[in-house]
Every structure is written in C-alpha cells, then in structure tokens.
C-alpha positions as CSV (number, residue, x, y, z in Angstrom):
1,X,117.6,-67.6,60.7
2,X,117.4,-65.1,63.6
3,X,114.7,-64.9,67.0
4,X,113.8,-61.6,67.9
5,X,114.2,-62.3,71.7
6,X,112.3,-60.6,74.2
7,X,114.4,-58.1,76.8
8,X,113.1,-60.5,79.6
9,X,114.9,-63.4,78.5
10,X,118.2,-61.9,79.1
11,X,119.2,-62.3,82.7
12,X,122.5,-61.7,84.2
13,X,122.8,-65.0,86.7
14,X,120.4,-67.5,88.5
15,X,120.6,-69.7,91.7
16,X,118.3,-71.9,93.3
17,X,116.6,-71.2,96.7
18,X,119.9,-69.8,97.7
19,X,121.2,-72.8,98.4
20,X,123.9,-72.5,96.1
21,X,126.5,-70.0,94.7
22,X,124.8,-67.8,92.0
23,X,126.1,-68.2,88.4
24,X,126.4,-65.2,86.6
25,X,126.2,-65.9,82.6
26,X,127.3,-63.1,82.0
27,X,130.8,-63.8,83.0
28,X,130.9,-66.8,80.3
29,X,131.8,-66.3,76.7
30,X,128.9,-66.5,74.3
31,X,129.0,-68.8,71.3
32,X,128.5,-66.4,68.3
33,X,125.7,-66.6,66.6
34,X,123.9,-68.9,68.8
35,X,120.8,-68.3,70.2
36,X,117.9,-70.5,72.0
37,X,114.2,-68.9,73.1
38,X,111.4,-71.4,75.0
39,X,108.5,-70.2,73.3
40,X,104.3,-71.2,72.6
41,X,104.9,-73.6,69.4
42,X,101.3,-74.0,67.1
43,X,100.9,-76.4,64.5
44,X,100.9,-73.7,62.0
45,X,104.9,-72.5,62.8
46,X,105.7,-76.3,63.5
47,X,104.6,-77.3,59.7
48,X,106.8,-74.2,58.8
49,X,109.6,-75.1,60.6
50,X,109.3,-79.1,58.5
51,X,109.5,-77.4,55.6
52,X,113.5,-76.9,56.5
53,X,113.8,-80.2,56.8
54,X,115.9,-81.8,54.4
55,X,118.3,-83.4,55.1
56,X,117.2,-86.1,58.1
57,X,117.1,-89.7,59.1
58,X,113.3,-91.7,58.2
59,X,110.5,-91.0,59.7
60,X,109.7,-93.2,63.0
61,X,105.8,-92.9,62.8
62,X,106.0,-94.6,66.1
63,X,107.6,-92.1,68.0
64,X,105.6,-89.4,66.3
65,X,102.4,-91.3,67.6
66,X,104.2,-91.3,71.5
67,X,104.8,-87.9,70.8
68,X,101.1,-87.3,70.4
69,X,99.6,-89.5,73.0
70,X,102.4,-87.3,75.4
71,X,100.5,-83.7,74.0
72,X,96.8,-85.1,74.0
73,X,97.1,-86.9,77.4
74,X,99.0,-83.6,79.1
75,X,102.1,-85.1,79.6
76,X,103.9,-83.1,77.4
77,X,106.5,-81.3,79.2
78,X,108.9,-78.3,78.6
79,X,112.5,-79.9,78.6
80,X,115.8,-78.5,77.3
81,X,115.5,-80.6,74.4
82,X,115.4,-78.3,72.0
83,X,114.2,-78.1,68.2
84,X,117.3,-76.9,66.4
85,X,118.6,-75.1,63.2
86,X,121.8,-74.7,61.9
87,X,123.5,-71.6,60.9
88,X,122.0,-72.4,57.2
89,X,118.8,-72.8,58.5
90,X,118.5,-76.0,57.7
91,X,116.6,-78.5,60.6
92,X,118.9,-80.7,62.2
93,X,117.1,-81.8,65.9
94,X,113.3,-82.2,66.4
95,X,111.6,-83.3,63.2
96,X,109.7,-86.3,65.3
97,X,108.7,-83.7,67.9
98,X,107.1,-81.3,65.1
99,X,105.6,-83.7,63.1
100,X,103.7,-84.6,66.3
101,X,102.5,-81.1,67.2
102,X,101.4,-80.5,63.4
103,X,99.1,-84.0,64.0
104,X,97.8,-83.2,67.1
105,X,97.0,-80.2,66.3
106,X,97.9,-78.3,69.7
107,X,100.4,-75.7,70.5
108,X,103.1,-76.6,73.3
109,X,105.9,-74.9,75.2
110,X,109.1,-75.7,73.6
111,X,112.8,-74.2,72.9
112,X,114.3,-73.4,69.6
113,X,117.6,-72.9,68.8
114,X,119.4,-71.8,66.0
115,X,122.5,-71.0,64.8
116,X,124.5,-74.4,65.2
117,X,127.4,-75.6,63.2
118,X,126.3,-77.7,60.5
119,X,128.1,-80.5,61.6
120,X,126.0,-80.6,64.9
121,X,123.4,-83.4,63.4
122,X,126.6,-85.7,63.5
123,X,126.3,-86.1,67.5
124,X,122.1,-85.6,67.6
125,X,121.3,-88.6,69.9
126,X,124.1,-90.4,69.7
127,X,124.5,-90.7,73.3
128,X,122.5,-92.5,76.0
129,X,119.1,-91.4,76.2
130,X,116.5,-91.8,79.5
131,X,114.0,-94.5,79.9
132,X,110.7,-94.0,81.8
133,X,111.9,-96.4,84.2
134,X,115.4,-93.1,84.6
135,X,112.6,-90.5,84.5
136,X,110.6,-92.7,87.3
137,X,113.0,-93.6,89.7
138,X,114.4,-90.2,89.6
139,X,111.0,-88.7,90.7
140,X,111.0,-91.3,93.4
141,X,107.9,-92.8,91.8
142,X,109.2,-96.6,91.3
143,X,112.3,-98.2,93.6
144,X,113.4,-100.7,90.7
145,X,112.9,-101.1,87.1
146,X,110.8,-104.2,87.5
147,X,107.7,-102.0,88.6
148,X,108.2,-100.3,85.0
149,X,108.4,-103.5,83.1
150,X,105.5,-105.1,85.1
151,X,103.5,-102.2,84.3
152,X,104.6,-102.0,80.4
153,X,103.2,-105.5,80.2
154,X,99.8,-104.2,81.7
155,X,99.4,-100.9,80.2
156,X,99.9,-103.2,76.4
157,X,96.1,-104.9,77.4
158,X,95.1,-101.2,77.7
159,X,95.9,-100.7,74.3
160,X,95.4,-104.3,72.5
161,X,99.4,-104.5,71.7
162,X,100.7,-108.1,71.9
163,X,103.7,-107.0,69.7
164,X,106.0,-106.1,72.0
165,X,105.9,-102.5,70.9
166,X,106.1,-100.0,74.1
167,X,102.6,-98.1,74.9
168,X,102.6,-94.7,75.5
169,X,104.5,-93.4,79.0
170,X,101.1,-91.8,80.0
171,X,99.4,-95.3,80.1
172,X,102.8,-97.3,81.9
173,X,102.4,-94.4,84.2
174,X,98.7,-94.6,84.3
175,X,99.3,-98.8,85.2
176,X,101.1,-98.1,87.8
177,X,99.2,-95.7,89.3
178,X,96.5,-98.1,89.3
179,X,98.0,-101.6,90.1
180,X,101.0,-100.4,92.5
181,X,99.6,-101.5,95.8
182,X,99.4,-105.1,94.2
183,X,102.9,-104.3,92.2
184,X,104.8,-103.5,95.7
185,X,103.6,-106.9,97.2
186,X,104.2,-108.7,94.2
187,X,107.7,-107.8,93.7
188,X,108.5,-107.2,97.6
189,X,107.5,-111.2,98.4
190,X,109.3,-112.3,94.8
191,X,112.2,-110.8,95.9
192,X,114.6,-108.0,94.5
193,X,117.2,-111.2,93.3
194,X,116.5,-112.3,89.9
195,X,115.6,-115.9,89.4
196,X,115.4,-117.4,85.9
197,X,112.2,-117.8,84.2
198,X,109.6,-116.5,87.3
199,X,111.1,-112.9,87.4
200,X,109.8,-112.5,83.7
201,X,107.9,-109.2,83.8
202,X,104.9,-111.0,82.0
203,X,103.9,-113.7,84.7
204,X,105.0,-111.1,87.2
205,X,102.2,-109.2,85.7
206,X,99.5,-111.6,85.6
207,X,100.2,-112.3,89.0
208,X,99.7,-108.8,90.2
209,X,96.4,-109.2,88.8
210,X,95.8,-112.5,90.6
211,X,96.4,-110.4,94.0
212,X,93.6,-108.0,93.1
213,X,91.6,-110.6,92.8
214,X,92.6,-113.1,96.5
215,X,95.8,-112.0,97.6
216,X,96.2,-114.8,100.0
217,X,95.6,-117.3,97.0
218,X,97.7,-115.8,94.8
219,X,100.9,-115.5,97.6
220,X,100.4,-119.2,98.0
221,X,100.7,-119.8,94.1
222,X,103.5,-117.7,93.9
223,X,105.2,-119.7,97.1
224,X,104.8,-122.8,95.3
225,X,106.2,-121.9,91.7
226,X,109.5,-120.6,93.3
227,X,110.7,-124.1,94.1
228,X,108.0,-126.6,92.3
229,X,108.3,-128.9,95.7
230,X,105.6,-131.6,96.8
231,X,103.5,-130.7,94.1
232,X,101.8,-133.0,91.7
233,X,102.3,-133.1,88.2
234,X,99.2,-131.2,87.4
235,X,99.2,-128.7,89.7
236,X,99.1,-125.7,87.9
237,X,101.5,-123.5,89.5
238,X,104.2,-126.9,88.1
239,X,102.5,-126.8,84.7
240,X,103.8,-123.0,85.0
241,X,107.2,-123.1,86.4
242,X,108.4,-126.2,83.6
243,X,107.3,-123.3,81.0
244,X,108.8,-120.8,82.9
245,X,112.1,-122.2,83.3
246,X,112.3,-123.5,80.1
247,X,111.8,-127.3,80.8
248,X,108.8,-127.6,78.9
249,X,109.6,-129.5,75.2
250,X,107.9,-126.6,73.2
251,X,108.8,-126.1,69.7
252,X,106.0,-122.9,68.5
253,X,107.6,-121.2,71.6
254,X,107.4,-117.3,70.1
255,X,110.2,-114.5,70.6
256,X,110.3,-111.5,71.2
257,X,107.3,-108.9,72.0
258,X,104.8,-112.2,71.3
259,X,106.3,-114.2,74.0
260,X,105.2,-111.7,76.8
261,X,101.4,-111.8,75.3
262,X,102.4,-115.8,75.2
263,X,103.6,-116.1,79.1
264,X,101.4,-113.7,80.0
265,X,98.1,-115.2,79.1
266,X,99.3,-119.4,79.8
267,X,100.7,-117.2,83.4
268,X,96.7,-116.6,83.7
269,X,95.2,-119.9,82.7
270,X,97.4,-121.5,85.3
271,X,96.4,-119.0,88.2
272,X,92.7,-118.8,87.6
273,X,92.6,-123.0,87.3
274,X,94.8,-122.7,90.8
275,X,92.1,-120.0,92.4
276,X,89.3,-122.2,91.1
277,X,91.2,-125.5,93.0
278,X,91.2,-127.2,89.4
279,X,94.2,-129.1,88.1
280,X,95.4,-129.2,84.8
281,X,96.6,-131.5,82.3
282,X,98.6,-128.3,80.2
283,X,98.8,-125.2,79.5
284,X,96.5,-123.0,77.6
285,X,95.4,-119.2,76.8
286,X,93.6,-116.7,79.1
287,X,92.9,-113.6,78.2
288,X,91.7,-112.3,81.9
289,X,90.5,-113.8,84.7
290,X,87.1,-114.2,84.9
291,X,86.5,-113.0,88.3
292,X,89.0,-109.5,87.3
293,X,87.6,-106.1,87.4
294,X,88.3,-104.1,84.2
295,X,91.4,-102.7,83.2
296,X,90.7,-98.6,83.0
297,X,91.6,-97.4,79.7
298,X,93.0,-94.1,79.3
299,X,91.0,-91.4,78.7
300,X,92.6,-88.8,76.2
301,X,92.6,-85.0,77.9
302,X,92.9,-82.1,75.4
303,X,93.7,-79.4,77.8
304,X,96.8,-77.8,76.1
305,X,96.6,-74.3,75.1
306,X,96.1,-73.1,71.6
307,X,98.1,-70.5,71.8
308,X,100.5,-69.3,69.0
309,X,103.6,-68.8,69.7
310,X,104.0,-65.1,68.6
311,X,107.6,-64.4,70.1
312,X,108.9,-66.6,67.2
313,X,110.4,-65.3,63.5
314,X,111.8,-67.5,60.7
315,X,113.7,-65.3,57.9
C-alpha cells in the first residue's frame, strides 16, 4: 500500500506562535516505509478500506453508533488518531471509525497511515484512553468530573436510556450546555467533598432540575438531606436520604446502569412531594416534575462536506 502525497505536505519544521524553539523534522530519522496523509475520507474509500479488514477484534455496534451521532451532529473532529495499515496492507487501527463513516454516509477529515509493522495491532489501545470528562476539563469547560456525570445522567432522559449505557458526547455536552447554571449551584452548595449516598450523580441530577424549577426550595431540600436532622419520619427529603445512604431494608434494589434511572426517578418523587409541602409515607417513581419545562432534544445537523477524498490511493 502506498499514498501518493501531495508536495505540500512535506515541510521542513514547525513552531507555534514563536513561542517556542522551531523543530525541524528534517533533522529526525524517518521510519522506512512509513507514511501518514490527513485527507477528505467518503463512504465510498471507507467501505474499501473494510474490505482489508481481516484480522480484527468484534464489532462494538455501540461505538460505531457514537461514532455516527459525533459525524451527523458536527462534532466529528480531525485528531491524530489515525486509520492504519500495516506494511501488508492489512487494517490494523480504525475499523469502528470506518464502519461509521460508511453508515452515515458523510465524508470527514481524517489521517491514514500505512506501512506499520505487523505486530503494531498488539499495542492498538492498550493504553489509557480520554474520557469526555479529560477532553472537558482540558478545554476549561467543566472544573470537576461531577458536572460530566450529572450531565450523563440527564442527557440519558434525552435519549430514553435507563440502561446505563453512555449517550452520545454531543448530547452530555449539549446537557451541560443547557443545565450548567443550575449544575454550578448544585454542586458548588453540595460541596466538592464526597459524601456517601447524596453525591450520587443521579439525585445530584434530579436536583438540578428541582433548582430550575424554585431554587430556594430546592437549596432548602438539599440542606436538609445532608444531615436528616429535626425532621419527621415522613418528610420527604428523610424518605430520600435512608435510600440514599443505604439504610432503607430494600431487597429489588437494581445495579448497575438501572439503579441511576432507579435513584433518579424516587430522587424526583421525593422533591416534587417536598416543593408541593406534602409528606410521604415511601418512596415511589417520577418520571419529571410536573411543573419542569422540557428537556431539549438534540437536533441532528448534517453539515459535513461530501467531498471525496481524492488525494488518497490503495494499490
């Protein structure tokens, strides 16, 4: 496999704002028989470039189906995650990423390289890998992960997901957009100290909904569940905590991605019985409140270009 690459591609050095030293690459030995190119990549070359894949690890539909919502929404972005080929030809990096463009049926910018050893699918992310909550903070969007997990747990009621399985980034990012105001008092009068039980992301979430709504109501709540003192036994913010904290003799209590959808929803029964001065004698399910504004969903944008990308050639 070879890439015709074009003359201006080949650059002597680069620096940044001349702030730092310039490196010249031309000073470093190349790896033989190497070679990367960022090019225009259609659905027509990615379904090409699938059909040198054989030799892979399954499928994860899942990711593919991130993978789209990232190109449909415009959040795709050119990275130096690169689709790769070894020296046989063979695919070794990048099978999600072109089964994604093939479905979506959009060309994106993205960089091919070719030429690796063949051993080089051995160490294909085996290492560390970022997390929205890495690509967040390093933007200086969020201060702490809790403002990523409180808006995972809102951005699944966008997408009807009680399973625990992680929305798209384009709709966390799209939740916290929208809710942040009420995230940042949420979590700034919570506290940046975990506590047991009532830093759950979940109830953190509901709450943040419940500020929307009366934000001096829902501070109150919130100042009673940390410490359950003077209230009576069916107040609902005590109904809440003994779930919270685990003191609650529960036996269909679910795990995992359920539980969330499960604190989440008893989080809400509790705070709109509290906002409506009601006391309780337990806990049961709320979808929303019933004084909450809608939840925006996300609107798909289809503004990639369809361009081919015509710098590219498979042999």
């Amino acid at each position: 496999m070879q890439f015709a690459l074009p003359a201006s591609s080949v650059d002597g050095g680069f620096h940044l704002n001349g702030k730092y030293p310039r490196i010249e690459l031309s000073e470093l030995e190349q790896v033989p028989g190497v070679k990367s190119v960022a090019v225009y990549l259609s659905p027509e070359k990615a379904k090409a470039m699938l059909a040198r894949n054989v030799r892979n690890r399954k499928l994860s539909d899942q990711v593919v189906e991130k993978y789209v919502e990232e190109i449909l929404n415009d959040e795709w972005r050119l990275t130096p995650a690169a689709v790769g080929f070894d020296a046989e030809g063979t695919l070794v990096d990048g099978q999600h990423r072109l089964s994604a463009i093939v479905k979506s049926g959009l060309t994106v910018p993205m960089v091919i390289t070719t030429g690796l050893p063949v051993a080089a699918q051995e160490k294909v992310d085996r290492q560390r890998r970022r997390s929205l909550f890495d690509a967040l903070y390093l933007s200086g969007q969020v201060r702490n992960r809790k403002w990523v997990e409180i808006s995972t747990c809102l951005a699944r009621r966008t997408v009807s997901s009680n399973s625990g399985s992680t929305p798209p980034d384009s709709v966390v990012k799209q939740a916290l957009e929208t809710h942040k105001v009420a995230i940042i008092a949420i979590t700034d009068f919570m506290g940046e100290k975990s506590v047991k039980g009532i830093s759950q992301a979940s109830f953190l979430a509901a709450a943040v909904l419940y500020y929307e709504i009366d934000a001096e109501k829902c501070l109150e709540f919130m100042s009673a569940i940390r410490t359950g003192a003077g209230l009576a036994l069916d107040h609902p913010a005590l109904r809440l905590r003994k779930l919270l904290m685990g003191e609650s003799a529960l036996h269909s209590m679910p795990r995992g991605g359920a539980n969330q959808a499960y604190i989440f929803r008893r989080s809400v029964y509790a705070m709109q019985a509290h906002m409506d001065g009601k006391m309780i004698g337990g806990l049961r399910e709320a979808d929303d409140f019933e004084q909450a504004t809608a939840v925006p969903r996300l609107r798909r944008r289809q503004g990639q270009r369809r361009v081919a990308g015509k710098n590219l050639e498979l042999d």
